[in-house]
py3Dmol code that shows the C-alpha trace and the ligand (Angstrom):
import py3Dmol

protein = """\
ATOM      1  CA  UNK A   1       0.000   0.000   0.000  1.00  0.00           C
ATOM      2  CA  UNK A   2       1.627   3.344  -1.028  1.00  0.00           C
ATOM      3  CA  UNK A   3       1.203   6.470   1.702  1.00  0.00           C
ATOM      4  CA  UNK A   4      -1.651   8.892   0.058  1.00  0.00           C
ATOM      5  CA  UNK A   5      -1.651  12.662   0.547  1.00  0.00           C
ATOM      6  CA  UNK A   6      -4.992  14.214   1.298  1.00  0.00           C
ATOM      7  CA  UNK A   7      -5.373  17.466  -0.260  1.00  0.00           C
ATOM      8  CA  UNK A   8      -8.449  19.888  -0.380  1.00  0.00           C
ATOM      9  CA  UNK A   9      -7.335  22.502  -2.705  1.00  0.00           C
ATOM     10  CA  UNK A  10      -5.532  23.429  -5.736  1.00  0.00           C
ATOM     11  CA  UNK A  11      -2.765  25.350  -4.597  1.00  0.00           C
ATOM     12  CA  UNK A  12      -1.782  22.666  -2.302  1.00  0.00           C
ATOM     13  CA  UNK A  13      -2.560  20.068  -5.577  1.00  0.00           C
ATOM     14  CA  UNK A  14      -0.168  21.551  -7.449  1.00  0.00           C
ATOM     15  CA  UNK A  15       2.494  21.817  -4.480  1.00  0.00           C
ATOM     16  CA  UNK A  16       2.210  18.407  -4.316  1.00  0.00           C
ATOM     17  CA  UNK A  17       2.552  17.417  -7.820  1.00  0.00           C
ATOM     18  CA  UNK A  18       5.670  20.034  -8.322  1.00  0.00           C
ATOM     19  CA  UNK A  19       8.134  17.417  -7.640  1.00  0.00           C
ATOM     20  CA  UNK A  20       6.558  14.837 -10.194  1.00  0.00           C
ATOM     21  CA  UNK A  21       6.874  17.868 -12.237  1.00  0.00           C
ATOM     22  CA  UNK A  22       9.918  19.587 -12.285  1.00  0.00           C
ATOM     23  CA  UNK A  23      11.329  15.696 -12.807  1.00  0.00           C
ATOM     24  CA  UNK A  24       9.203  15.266 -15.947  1.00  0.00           C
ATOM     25  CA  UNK A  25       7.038  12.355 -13.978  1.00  0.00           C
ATOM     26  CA  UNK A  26       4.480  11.157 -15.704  1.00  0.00           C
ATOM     27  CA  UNK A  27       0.894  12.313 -13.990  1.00  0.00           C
ATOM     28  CA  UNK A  28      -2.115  10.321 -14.619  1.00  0.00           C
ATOM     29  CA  UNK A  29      -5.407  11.580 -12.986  1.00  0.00           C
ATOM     30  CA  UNK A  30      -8.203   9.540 -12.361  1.00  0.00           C
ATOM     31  CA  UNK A  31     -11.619  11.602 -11.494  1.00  0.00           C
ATOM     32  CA  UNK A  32     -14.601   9.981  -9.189  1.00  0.00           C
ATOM     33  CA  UNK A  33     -17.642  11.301  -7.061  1.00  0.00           C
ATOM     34  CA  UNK A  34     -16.628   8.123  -4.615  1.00  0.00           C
ATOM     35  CA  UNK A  35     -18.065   5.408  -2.563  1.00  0.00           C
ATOM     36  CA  UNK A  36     -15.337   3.511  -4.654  1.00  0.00           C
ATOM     37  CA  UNK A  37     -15.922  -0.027  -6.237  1.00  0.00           C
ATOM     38  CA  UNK A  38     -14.332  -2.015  -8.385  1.00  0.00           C
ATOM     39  CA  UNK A  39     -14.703  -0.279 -11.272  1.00  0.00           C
ATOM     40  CA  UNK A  40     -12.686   2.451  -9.691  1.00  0.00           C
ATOM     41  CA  UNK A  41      -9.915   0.706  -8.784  1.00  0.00           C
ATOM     42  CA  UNK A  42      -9.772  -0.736 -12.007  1.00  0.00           C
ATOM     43  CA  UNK A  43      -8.976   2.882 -13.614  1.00  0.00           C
ATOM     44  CA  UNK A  44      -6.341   3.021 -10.149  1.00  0.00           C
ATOM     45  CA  UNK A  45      -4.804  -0.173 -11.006  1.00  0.00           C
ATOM     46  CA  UNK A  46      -4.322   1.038 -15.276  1.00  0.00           C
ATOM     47  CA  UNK A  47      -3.556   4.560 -13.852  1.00  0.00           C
ATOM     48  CA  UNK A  48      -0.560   3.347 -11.373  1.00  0.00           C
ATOM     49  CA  UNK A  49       0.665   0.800 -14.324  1.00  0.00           C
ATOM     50  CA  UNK A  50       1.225   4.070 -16.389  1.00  0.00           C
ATOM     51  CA  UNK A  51       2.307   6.489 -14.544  1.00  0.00           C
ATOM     52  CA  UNK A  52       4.255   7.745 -11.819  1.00  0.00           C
ATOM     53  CA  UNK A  53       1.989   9.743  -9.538  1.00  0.00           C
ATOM     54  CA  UNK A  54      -1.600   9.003  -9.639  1.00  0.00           C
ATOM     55  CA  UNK A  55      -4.129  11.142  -8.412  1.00  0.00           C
ATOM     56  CA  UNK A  56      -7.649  10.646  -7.568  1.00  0.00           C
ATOM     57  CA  UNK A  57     -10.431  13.216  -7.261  1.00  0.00           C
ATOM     58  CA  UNK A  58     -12.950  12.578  -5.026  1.00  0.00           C
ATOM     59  CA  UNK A  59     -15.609  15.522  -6.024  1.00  0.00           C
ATOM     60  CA  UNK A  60     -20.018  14.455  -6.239  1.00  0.00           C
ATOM     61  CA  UNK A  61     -19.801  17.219  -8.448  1.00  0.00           C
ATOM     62  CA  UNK A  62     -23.675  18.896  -7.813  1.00  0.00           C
ATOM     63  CA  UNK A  63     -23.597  21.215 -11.185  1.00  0.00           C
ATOM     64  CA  UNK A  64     -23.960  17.549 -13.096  1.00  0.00           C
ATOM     65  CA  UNK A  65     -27.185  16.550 -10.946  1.00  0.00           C
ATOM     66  CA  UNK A  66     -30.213  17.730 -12.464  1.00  0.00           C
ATOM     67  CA  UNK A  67     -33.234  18.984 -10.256  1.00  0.00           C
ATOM     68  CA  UNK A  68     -34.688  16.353  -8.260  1.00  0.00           C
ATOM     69  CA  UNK A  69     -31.528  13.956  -8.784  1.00  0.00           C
ATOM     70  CA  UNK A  70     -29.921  12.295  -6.120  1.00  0.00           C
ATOM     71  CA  UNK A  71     -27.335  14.816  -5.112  1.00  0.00           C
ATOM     72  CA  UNK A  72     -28.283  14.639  -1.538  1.00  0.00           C
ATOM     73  CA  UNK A  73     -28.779  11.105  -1.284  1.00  0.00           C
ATOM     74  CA  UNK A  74     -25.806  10.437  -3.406  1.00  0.00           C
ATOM     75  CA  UNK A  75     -23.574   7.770  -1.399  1.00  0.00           C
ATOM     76  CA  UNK A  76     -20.699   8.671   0.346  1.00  0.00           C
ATOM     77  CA  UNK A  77     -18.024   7.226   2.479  1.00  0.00           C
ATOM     78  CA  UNK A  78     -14.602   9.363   2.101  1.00  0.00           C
ATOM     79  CA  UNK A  79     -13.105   7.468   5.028  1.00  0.00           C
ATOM     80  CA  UNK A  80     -13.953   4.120   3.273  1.00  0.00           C
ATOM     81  CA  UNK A  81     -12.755   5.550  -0.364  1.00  0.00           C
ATOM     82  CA  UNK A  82      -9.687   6.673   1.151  1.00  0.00           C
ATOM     83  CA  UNK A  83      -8.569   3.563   2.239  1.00  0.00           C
ATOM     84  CA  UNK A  84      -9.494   1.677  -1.011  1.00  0.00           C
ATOM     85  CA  UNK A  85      -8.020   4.657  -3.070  1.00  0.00           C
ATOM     86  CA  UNK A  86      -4.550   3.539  -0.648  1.00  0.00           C
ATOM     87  CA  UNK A  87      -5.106   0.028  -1.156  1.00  0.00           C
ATOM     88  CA  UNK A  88      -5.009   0.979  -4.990  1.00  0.00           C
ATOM     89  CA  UNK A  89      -2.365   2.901  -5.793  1.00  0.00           C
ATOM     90  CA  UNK A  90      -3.153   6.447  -5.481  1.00  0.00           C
ATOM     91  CA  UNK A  91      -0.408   8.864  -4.209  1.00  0.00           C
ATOM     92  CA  UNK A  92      -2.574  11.802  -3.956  1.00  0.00           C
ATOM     93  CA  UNK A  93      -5.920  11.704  -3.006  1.00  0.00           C
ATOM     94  CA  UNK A  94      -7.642  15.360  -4.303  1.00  0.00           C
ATOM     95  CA  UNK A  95     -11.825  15.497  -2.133  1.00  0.00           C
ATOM     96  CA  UNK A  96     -12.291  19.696  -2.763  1.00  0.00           C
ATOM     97  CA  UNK A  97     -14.652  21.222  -1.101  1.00  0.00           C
ATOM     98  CA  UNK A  98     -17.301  22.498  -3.398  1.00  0.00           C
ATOM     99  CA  UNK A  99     -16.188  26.071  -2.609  1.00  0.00           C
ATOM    100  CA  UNK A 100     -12.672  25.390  -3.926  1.00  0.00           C
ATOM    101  CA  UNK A 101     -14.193  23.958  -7.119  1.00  0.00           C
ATOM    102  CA  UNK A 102     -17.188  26.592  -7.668  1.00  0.00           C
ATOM    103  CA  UNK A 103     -16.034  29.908  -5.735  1.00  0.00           C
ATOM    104  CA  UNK A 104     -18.433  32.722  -5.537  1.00  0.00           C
ATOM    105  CA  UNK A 105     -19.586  34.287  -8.736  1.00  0.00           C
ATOM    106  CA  UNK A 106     -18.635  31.157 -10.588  1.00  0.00           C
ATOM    107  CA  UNK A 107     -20.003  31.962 -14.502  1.00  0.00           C
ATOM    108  CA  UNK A 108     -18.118  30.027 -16.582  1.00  0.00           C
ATOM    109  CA  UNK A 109     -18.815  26.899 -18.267  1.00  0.00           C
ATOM    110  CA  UNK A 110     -17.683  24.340 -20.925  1.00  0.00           C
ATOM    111  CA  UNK A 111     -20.614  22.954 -22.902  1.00  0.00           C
ATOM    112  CA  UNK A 112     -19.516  20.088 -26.095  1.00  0.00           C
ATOM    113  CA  UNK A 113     -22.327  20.690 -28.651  1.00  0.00           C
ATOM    114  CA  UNK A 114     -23.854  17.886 -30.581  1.00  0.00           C
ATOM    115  CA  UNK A 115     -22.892  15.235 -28.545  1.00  0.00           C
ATOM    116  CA  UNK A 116     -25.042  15.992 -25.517  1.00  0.00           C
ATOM    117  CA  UNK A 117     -28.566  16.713 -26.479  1.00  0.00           C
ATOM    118  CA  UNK A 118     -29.034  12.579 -26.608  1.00  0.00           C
ATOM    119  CA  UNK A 119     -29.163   9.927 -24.663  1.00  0.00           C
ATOM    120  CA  UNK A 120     -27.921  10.895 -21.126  1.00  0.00           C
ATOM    121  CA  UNK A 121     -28.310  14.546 -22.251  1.00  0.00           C
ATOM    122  CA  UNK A 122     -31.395  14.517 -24.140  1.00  0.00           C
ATOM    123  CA  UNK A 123     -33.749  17.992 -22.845  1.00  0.00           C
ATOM    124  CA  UNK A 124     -36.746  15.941 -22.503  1.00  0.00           C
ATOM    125  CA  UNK A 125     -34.985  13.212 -19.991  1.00  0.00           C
ATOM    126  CA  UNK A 126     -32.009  14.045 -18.135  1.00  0.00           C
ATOM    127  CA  UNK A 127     -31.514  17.244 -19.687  1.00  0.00           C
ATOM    128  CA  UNK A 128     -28.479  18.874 -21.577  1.00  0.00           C
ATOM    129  CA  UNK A 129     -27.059  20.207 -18.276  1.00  0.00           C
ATOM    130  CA  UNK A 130     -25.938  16.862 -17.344  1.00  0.00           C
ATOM    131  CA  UNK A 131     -23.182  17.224 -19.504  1.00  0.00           C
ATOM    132  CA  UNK A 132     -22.373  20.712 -19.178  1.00  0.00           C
ATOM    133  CA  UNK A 133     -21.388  19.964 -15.326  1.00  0.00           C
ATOM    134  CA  UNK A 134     -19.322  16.958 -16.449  1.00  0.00           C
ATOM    135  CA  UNK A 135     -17.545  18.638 -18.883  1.00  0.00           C
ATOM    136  CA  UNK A 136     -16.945  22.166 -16.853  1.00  0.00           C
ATOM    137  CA  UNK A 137     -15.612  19.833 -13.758  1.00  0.00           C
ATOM    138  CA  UNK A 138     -13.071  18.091 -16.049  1.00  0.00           C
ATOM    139  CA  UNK A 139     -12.321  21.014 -17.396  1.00  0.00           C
ATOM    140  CA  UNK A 140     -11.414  22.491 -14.219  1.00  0.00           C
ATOM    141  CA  UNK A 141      -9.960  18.810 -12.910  1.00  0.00           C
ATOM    142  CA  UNK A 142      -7.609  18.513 -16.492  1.00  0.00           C
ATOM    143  CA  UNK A 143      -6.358  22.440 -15.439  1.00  0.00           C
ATOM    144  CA  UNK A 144      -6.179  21.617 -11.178  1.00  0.00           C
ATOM    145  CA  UNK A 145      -3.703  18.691 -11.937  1.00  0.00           C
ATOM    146  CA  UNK A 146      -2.734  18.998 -14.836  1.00  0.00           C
ATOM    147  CA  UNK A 147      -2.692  15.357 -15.835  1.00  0.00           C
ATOM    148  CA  UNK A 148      -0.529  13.431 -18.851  1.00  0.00           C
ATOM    149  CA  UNK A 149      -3.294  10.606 -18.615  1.00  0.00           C
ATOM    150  CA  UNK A 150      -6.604  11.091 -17.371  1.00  0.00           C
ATOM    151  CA  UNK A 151      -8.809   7.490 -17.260  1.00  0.00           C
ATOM    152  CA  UNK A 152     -12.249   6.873 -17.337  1.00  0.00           C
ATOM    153  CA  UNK A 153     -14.583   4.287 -17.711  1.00  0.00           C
ATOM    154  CA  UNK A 154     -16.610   2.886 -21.050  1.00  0.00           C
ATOM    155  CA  UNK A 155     -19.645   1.938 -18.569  1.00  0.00           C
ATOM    156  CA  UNK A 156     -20.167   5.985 -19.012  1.00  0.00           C
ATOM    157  CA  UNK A 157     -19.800   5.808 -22.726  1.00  0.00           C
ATOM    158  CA  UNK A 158     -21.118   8.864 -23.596  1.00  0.00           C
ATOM    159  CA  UNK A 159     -19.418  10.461 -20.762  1.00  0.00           C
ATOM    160  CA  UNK A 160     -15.917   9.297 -22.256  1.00  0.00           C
ATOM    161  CA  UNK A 161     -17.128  10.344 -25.872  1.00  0.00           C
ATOM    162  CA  UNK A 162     -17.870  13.600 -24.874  1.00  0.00           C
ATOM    163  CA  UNK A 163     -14.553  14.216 -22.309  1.00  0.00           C
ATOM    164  CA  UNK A 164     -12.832  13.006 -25.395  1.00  0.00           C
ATOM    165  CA  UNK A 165     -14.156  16.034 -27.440  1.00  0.00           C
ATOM    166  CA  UNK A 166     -13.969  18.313 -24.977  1.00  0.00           C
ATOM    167  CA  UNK A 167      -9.788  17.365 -24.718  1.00  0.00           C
ATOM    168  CA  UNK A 168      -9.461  17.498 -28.495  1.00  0.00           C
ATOM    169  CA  UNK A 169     -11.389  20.756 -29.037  1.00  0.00           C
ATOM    170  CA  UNK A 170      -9.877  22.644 -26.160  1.00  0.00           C
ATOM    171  CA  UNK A 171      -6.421  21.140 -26.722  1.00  0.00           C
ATOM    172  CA  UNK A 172      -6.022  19.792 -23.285  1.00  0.00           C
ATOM    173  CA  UNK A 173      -2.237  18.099 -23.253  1.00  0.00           C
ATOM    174  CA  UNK A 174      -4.006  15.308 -21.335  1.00  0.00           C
ATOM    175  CA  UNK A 175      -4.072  11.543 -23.184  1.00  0.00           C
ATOM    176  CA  UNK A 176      -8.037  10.650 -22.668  1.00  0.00           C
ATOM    177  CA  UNK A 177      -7.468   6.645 -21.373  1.00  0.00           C
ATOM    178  CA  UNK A 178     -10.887   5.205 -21.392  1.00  0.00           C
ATOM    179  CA  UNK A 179     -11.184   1.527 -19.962  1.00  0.00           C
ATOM    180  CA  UNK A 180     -13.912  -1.049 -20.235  1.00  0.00           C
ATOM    181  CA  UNK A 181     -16.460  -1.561 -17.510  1.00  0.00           C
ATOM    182  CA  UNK A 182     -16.187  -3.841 -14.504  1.00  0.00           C
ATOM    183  CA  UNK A 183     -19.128  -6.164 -13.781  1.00  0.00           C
ATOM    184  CA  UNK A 184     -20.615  -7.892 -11.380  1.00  0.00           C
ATOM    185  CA  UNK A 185     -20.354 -12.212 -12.053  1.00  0.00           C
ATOM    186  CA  UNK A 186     -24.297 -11.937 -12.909  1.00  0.00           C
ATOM    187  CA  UNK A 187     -23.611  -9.073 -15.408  1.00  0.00           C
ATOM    188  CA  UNK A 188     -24.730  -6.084 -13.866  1.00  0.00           C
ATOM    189  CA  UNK A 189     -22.008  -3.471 -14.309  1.00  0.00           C
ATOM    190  CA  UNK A 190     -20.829  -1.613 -10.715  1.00  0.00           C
ATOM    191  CA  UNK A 191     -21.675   1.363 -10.343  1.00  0.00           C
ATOM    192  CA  UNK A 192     -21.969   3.396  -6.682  1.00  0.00           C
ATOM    193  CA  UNK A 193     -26.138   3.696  -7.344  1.00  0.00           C
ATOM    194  CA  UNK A 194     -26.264  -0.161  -7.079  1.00  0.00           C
ATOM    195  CA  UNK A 195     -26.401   0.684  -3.058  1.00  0.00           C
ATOM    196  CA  UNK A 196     -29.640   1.794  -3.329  1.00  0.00           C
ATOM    197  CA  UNK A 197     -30.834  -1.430  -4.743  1.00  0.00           C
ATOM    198  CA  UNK A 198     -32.952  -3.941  -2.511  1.00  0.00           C
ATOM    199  CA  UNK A 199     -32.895  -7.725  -2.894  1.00  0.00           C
ATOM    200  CA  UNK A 200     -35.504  -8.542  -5.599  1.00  0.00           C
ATOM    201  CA  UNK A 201     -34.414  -4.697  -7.415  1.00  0.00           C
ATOM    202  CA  UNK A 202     -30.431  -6.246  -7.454  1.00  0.00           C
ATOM    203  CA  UNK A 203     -32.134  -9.267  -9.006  1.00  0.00           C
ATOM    204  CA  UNK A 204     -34.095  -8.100 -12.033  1.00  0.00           C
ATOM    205  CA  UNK A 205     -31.510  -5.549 -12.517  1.00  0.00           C
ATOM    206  CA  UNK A 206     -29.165  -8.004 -13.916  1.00  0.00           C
ATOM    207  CA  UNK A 207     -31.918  -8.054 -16.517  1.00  0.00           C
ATOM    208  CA  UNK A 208     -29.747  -5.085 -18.275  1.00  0.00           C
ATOM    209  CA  UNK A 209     -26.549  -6.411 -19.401  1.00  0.00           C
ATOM    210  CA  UNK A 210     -28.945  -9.368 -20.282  1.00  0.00           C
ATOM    211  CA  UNK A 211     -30.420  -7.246 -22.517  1.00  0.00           C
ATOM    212  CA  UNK A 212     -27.656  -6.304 -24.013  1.00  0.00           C
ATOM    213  CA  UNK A 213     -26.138  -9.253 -25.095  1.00  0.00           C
ATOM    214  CA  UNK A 214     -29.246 -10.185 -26.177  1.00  0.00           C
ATOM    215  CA  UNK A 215     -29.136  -6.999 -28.632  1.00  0.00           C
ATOM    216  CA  UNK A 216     -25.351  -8.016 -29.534  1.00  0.00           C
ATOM    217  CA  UNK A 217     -26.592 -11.574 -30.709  1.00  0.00           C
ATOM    218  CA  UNK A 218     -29.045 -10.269 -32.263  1.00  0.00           C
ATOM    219  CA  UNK A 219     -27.149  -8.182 -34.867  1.00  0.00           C
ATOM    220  CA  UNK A 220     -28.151 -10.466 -37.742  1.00  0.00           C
ATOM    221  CA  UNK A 221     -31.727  -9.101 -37.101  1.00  0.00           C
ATOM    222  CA  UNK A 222     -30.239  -5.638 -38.034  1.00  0.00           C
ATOM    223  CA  UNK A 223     -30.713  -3.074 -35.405  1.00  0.00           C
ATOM    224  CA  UNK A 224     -34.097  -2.855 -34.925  1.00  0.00           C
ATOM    225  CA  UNK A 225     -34.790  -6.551 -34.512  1.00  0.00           C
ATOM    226  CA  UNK A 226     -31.514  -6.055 -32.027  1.00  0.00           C
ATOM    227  CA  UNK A 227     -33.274  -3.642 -30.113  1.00  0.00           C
ATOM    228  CA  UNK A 228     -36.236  -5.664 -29.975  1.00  0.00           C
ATOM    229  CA  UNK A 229     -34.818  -8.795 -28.904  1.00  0.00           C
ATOM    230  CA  UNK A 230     -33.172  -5.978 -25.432  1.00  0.00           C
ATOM    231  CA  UNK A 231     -36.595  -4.232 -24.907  1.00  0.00           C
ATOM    232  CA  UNK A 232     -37.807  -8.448 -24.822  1.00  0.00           C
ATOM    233  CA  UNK A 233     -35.386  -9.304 -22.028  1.00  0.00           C
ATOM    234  CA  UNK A 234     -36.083  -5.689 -20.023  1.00  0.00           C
ATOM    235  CA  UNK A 235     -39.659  -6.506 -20.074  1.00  0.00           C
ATOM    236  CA  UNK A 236     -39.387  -9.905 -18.544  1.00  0.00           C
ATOM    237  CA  UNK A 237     -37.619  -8.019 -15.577  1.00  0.00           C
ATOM    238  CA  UNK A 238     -40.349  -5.542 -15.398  1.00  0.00           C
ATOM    239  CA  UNK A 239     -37.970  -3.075 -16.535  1.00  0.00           C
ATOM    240  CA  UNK A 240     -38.845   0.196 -18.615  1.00  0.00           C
ATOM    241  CA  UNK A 241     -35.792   1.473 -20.356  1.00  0.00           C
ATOM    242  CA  UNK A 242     -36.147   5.806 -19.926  1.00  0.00           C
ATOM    243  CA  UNK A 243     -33.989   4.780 -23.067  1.00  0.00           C
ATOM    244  CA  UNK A 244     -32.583   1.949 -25.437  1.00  0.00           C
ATOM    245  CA  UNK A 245     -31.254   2.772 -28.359  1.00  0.00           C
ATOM    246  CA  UNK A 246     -28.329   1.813 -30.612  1.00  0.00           C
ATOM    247  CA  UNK A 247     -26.064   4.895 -32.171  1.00  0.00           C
ATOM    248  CA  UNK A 248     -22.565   4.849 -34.227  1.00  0.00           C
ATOM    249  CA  UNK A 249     -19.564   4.802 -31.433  1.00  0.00           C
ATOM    250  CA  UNK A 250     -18.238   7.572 -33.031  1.00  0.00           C
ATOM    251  CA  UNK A 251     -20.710  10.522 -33.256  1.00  0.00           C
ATOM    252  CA  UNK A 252     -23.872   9.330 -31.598  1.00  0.00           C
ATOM    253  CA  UNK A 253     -26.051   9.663 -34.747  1.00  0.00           C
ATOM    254  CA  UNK A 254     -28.725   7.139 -35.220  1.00  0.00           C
ATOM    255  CA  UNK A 255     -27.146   3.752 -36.052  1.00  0.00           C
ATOM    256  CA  UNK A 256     -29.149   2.662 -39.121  1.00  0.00           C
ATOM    257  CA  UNK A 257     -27.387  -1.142 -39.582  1.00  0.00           C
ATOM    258  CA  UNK A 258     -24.553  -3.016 -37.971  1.00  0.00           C
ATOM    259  CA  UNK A 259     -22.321  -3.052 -41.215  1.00  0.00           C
ATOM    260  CA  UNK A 260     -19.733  -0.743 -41.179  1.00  0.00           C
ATOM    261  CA  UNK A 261     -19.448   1.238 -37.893  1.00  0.00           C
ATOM    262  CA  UNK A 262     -18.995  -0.059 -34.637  1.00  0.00           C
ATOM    263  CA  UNK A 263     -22.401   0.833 -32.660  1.00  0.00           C
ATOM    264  CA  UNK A 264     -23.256   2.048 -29.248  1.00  0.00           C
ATOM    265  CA  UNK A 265     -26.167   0.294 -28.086  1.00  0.00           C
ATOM    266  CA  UNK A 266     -26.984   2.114 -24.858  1.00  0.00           C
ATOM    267  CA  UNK A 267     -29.818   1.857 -22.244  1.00  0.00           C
ATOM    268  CA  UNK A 268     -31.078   3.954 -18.992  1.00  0.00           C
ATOM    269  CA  UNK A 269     -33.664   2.442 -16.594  1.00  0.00           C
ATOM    270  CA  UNK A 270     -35.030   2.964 -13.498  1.00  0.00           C
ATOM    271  CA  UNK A 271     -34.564   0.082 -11.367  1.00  0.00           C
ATOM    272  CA  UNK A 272     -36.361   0.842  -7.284  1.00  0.00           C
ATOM    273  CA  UNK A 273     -34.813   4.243  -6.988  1.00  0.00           C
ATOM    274  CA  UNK A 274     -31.533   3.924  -8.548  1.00  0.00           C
ATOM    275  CA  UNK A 275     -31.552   5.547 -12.308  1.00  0.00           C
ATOM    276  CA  UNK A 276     -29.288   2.468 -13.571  1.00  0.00           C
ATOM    277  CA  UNK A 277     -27.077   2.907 -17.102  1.00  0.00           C
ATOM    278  CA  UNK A 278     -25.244   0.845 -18.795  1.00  0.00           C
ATOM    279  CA  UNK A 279     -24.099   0.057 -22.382  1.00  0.00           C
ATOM    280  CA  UNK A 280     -22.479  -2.402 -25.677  1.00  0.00           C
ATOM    281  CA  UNK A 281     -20.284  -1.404 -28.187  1.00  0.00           C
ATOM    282  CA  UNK A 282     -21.338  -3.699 -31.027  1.00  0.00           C
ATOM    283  CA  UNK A 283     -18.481  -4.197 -33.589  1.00  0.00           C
ATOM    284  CA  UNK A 284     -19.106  -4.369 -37.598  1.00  0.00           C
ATOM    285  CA  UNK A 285     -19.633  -7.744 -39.012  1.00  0.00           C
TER     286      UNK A 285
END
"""
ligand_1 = """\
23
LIG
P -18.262 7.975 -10.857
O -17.623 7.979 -9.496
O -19.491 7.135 -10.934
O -18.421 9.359 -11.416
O -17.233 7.242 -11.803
C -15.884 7.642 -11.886
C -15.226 6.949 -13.055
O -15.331 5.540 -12.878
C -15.900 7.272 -14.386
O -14.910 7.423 -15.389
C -16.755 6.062 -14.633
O -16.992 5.814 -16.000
C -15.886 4.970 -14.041
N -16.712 3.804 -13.711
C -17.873 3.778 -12.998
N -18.374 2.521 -12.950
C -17.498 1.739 -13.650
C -17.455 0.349 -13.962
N -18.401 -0.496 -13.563
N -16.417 -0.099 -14.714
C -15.449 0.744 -15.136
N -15.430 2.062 -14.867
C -16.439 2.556 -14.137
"""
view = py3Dmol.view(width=600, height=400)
view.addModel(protein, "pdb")
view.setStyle({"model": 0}, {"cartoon": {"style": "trace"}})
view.addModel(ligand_1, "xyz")
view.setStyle({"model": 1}, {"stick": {}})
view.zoomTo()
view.show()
């Protein structure tokens, strides 16, 4: 177990990355809200195999929380996440206060068009302010620390699509590492919401990876018979999808077939209370 440094705001961040710095160390930088699970440590694990000072950010960023989201209720341990974060590799371990982050009079955002009025983003569900907070905290994270590397994870595909933009368009210096998604042995992927789940809800929830395997062997159907074969397999589980559809891995336009591009098939449901997502990248025959 390496020795983690706490620190709680950026001019003490950047003290303690000077070092690593001045010596030309590579920085990798992996950002979380916490209540850590496997899925973190799996970004730890790739982040301490390729570099030489990790950092992890432990910030339930509120501007990415729509109104009546779970940003209260949001789970949260930082003793707990601490430890793991340790146990994983981290050197420094970066849990700002929200003031640090958004000071008074904070007016400035980053916003990726195109990419974010779908899916997660779409006005009518989640809404296109989603993304705006994920993509102004980066911002702010990627220009904090000051990463070489910065790793997330595919199980927030359009999350990595649109950080990925974001880096290109802005010219952040920082590699985008994005890694595939951890599950659980019954499918479900990890994610910190899972705690809200009760017994039978944990159950039928494993209904959505189900699904979408059942979507990727059903690519000779084409995509809407792959769709259909998911929405079959939700419904079993009593499970409405707020969304299930299947777009090109690339730009997020409407996939039309399974020849050629490789294809984000991508659902959102509500499983008890937990707003669940989870996703496939289907690859061209
Ligand atoms: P979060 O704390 O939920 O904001 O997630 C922090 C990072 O961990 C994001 O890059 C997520 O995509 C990634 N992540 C969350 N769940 C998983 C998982 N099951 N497998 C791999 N990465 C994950």
């Amino acid at each position: 177990m390496t020795t983690v440094q706490v620190v709680r705001t950026v001019p003490d961040l950047r003290e303690a990355l000077a070092p690593a710095r001045r010596s030309g160390q590579v920085v990798g930088l992996v950002p979380t809200m916490g209540f850590l699970h496997e899925g973190h440590v799996s970004l730890l694990a790739a982040a301490r195999e390729r570099s030489d000072v990790v950092v992890m950010s432990l910030f339930v960023n509120p501007a990415q929380f729509g109104e009546g989201e779970d940003l209260d209720s949001y789970p949260r341990d930082e003793e707990r996440d601490l430890l793991k974060a340790a146990e994983s590799g981290a050197d420094i371990f970066f849990a700002p206060g929200s003031g640090e982050v958004y000071p008074d009079g904070f007016s400035t955002h980053v916003e990726v068009e195109g990419l974010t009025d779908v899916l997660c983003g779409d006005p009518a569900r989640r809404g296109s302010g989603h993304f705006r907070g994920v993509t102004t905290v980066v911002a702010k994270l990627l220009n904090m620390a000051d990463p070489d590397l910065v790793f997330f994870g595919q199980k927030d595909a359009q999350q990595a699509i649109v950080v990925r933009r974001m880096a290109r368009d802005l010219d952040f210096r920082a590699e985008v590492v994005v890694l595939p998604t951890v599950r659980e042995p019954d499918g479900l992927a990890l994610s910190s919401r899972n705690a809200y789940l009760e017994p039978t809800e944990r159950e039928r929830a494993a209904a959505i990876n189900r699904a979408l395997e059942a979507a990727g062997s059903s690519m000779p159907a084409g995509v809407d018979g792959a769709l259909d074969a998911a929405r079959t397999v939700l419904a079993e589980a009593e499970i409405e999808p707020e969304y299930l559809e299947a777009r090109y891995a690339d730009d997020l336009q409407p996939a039309q077939s399974f020849n050629g591009r490789p294809v984000l098939v991508a659902v959102a449901a509500r499983v008890g209370r937990a707003r669940l997502i989870d996703n496939v990248v289907i690859e061209p025959e």
